[in-house]
N, C-alpha and C positions, 0 to 999 in steps of 0.2 A: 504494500500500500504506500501513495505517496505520504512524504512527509506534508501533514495539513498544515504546520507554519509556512512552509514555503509555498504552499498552493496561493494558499489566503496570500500573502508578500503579492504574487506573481500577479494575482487579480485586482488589488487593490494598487498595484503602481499602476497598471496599464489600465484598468476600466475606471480610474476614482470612485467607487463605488461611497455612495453614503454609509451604509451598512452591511457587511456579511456576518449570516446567522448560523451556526450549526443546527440544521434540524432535529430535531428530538429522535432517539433511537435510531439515526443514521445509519453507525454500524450495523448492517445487516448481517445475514448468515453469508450471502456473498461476499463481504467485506467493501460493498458499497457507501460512499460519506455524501449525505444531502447538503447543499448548500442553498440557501435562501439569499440573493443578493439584490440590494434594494440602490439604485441607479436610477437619476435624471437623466433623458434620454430621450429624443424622439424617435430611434427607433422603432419597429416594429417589435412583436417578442420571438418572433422567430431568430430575425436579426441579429437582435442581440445575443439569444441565447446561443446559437451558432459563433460571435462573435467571442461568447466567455467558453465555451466549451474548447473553440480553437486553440485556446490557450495554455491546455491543458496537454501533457502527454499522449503517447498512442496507447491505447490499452487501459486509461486513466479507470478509475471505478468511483472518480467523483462525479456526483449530477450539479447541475448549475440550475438555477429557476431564477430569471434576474427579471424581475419587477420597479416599476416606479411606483415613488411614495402616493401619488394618485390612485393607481390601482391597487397598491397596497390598502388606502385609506375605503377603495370603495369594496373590496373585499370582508375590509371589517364591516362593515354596514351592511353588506347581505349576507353576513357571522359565515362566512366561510371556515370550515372546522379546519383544514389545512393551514391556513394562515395565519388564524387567532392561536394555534396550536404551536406553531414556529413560535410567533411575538412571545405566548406565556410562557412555554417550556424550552425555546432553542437556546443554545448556548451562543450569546453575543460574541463572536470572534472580533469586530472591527467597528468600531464606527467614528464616523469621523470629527470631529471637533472644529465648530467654527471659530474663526477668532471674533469674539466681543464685548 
């Protein structure tokens, strides 16, 4: 499995993302790692998700799901259980700090 420090590193210099989450129970039995990454953007989410996946190794066993905080925001509001689930229980890897 990769090292998840450096995953995270890798995605957060190159995409700036606002926030990346470790999704709750990630490690599967395949030793797959979820990642929730939260990105101003106006890409599309195929796009992008292609764009963060690229960035990854061949053979990688990390998922990417990279959201803006819009859709993030409108997610919560039709209580999407995946999402509210990430926010309550995922483990906050990154997020970024404004200056003010």
């Amino acid at each position: 499995m990769e090292d998840l420090q450096a995953t995270v590193a890798g995605l957060v210099r190159t995409l700036q993302p606002e926030r990346v989450l470790l999704c709750p129970g990630a490690a599967g039995e395949a030793g797959s790692i979820d990642l929730l990454v939260v990105k101003q953007t106006p890409q599309g989410f195929l796009a992008r998700r292609r764009e963060a996946l690229g960035l990854l190794p061949t053979g990688s066993t990390v998922e990417i799901l990279v959201y803006t905080p819009s859709e993030i925001e409108e997610m919560c509001r039709q209580e999407n259980p995946f999402v509210i689930r990430v926010l309550e229980q995922g483990e906050e890897l990154y997020c970024r700090v404004e200056p003010g």
